[in-house]
C-alpha positions in Angstrom: 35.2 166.8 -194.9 35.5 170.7 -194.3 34.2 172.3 -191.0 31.9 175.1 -192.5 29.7 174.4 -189.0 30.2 178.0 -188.0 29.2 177.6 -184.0 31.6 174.7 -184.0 35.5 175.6 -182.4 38.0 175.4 -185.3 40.1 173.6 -183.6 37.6 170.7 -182.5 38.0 167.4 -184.8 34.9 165.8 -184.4 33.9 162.9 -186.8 32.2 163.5 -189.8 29.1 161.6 -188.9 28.4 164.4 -186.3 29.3 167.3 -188.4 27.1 166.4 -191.2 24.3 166.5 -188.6 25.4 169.8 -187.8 24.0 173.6 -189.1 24.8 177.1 -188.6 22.5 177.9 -185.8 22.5 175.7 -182.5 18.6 173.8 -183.3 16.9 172.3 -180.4 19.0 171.2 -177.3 20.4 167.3 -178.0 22.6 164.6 -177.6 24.6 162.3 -180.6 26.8 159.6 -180.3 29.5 159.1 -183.1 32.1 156.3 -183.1 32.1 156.7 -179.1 32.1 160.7 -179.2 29.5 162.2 -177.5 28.6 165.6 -178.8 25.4 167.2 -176.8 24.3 170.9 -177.9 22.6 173.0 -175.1 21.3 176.7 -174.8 22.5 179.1 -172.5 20.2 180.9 -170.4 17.8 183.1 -172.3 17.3 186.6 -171.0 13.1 187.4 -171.8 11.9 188.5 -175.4 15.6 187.1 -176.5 14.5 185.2 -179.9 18.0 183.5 -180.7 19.4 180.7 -179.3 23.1 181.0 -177.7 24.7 177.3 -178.2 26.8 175.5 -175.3 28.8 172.8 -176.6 30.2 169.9 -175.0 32.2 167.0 -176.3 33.1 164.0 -174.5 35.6 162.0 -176.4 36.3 158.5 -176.4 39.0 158.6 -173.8 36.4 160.3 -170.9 38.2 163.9 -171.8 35.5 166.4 -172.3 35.7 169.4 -174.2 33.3 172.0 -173.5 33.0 176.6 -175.1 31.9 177.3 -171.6 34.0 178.2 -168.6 35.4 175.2 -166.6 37.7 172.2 -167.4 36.3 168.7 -168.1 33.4 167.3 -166.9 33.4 170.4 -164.2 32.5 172.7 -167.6 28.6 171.1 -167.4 28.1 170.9 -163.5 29.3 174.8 -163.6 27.0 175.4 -166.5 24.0 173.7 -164.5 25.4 175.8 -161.7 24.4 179.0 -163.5 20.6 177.8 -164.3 20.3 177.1 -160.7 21.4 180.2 -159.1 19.1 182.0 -162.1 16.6 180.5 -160.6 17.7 181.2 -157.0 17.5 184.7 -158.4 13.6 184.7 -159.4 12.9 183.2 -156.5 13.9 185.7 -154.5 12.3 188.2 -156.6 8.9 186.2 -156.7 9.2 186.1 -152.6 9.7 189.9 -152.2 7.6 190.6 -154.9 3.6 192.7 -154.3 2.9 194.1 -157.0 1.4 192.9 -160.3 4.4 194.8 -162.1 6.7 192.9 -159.7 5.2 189.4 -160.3 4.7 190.3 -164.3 8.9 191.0 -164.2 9.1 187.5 -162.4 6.8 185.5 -165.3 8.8 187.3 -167.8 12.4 185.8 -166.7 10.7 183.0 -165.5 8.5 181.9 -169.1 12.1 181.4 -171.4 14.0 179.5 -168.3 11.7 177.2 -168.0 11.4 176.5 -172.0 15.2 176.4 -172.1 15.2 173.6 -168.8 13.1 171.4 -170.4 15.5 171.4 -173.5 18.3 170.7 -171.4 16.8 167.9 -169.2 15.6 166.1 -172.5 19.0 166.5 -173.8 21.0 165.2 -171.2 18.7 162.1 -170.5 19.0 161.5 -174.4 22.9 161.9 -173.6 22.5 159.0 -170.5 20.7 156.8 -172.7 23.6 157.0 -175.5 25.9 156.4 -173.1 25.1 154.2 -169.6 28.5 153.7 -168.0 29.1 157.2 -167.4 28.3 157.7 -164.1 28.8 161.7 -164.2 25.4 161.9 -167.0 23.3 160.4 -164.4 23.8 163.6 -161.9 24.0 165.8 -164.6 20.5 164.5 -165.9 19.0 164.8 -162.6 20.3 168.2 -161.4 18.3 168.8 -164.9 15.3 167.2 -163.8 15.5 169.3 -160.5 16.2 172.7 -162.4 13.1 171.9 -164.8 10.9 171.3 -162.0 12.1 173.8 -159.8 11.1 177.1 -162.9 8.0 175.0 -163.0 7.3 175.3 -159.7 8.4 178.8 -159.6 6.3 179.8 -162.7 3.3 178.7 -160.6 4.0 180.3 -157.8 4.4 183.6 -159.5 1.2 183.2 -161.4 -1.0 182.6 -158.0 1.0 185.1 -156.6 0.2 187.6 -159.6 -3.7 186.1 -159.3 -3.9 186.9 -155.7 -2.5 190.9 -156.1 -5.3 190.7 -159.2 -8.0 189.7 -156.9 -6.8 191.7 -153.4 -6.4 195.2 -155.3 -10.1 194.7 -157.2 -11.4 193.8 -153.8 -10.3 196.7 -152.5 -11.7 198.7 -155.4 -14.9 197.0 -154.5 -15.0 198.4 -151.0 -13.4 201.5 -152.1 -16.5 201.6 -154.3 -19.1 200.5 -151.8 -17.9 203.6 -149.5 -18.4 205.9 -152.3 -21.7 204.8 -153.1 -22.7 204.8 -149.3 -21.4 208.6 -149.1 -23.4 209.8 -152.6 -26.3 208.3 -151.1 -26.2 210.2 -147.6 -25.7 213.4 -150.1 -28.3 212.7 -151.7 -30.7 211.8 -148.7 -29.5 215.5 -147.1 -29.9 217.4 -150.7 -33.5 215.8 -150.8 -34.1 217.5 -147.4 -33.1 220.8 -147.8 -33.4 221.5 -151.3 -37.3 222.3 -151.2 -36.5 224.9 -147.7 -33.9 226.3 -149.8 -36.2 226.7 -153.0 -38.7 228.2 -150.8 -36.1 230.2 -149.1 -34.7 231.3 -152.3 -38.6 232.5 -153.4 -39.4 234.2 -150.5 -36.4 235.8 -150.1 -36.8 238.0 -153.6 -38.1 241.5 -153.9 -41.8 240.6 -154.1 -44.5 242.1 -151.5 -46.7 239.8 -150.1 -48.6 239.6 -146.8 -46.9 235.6 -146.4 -43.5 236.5 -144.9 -44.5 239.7 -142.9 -45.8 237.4 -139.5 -43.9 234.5 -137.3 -46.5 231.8 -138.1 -46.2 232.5 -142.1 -42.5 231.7 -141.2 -43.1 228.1 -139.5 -45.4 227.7 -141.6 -43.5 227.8 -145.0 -40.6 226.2 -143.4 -42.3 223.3 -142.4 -43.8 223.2 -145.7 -40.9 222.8 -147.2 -39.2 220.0 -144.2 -42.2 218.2 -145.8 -41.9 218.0 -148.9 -37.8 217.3 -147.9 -39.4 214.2 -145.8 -41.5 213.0 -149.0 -38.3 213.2 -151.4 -36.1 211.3 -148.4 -39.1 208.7 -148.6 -39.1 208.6 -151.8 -35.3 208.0 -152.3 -34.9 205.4 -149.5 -38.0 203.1 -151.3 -36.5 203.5 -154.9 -33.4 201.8 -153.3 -35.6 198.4 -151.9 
């Protein structure tokens, strides 16, 4: 049978009942067991708003050699490639720890969301890989360091999304003080405007070119500005019981 498996190394002569099972793009992460050969497909880390999936093969033949397109030699090729998700992680977590913004924890959820996807591919695919094959000792610590970096973006994810609902809630607090203030200034305005506005109307009218016996004596004086401090005094009244 030809090898038109295009993802698959030329030079890899794995058994036909595995390459039929095989397509051009990577599919989901998983595991098969051929005639002893085990063949187990996994993704590489995704970088955010990336839409295809970047295949790492590995291919442990009957004789315990592995074969594997990522850096590494044998069975070290999958604890280095396990390596990389964790110190990804280590990465956001960092980022998630310094981070106090809502930009800052939104960059965090972005790297975050397709890890996470990705490390629940790879932990179902390398328990599927223990099942198929039980005596290899190396699958069980491979499966659980899977199970640890799945639960580890989980955790992360969570922590970045209280940490994001937090900054939400702290900067519309603020807001809501910052509001409160306002309103409590405007108000004061308004309660001095109220006061002066009718001495400064009155002001304003006795202060034009118009003769009249009202402003030529002392006592006219008091008596329009107290006039006018009284009808300031109804308006304040007036303002401070619309409020109740």
């Amino acid at each position: 049978m030809s090898n038109d498996t295009t993802m698959l190394p030329k030079m890899w002569a794995l058994p036909d009942a595995i390459k039929i099972r095989l397509g051009r793009e990577a599919g989901p992460q998983r595991a098969m067991l051929e005639e002893g050969h085990l063949f187990i497909i996994l993704h590489k880390i995704p970088a955010p708003d990336e839409q295809r999936r970047r295949p790492a093969l590995f291919w442990r033949q009957p004789n315990n050699q592995w074969l594997s397109t990522e850096r590494g030699a044998g069975a070290n090729a999958l604890s280095l490639f396990l390596t990389a998700y964790e110190e990804r992680l280590l990465e956001l977590d960092q980022a998630e720890v310094k981070a106090n913004s809502a930009t800052e924890y939104h960059q965090v959820l972005e790297g975050i969301a397709p890890v996470l996807r990705s490390s629940r591919g790879l932990h179902r695919a390398l328990q599927e890989a223990r099942d198929k094959l039980k005596e290899d000792r190396d699958l069980i610590d491979f499966r659980d360091r899977a199970a640890g970096i799945e639960r580890s973006a989980e955790l992360l994810l969570q922590d970045a999304q209280f940490g994001l609902s937090f900054t939400a809630a702290k900067q519309a607090e603020t807001q809501a003080q910052s509001a409160t203030r306002m309103a409590s200034a405007a108000h004061r305005l308004n309660l001095l405007a109220a006061l002066f506005l009718p001495i400064s109307a009155l002001t304003g009218i006795f202060g034009m070119e118009i003769r009249s016996g009202l402003a030529d004596t002392s006592m006219n004086f008091i008596a329009v500005l107290g006039a006018g401090l009284g009808v300031g005094l109804v308006l304040v009244l007036a303002i401070l019981i619309g409020r109740k």
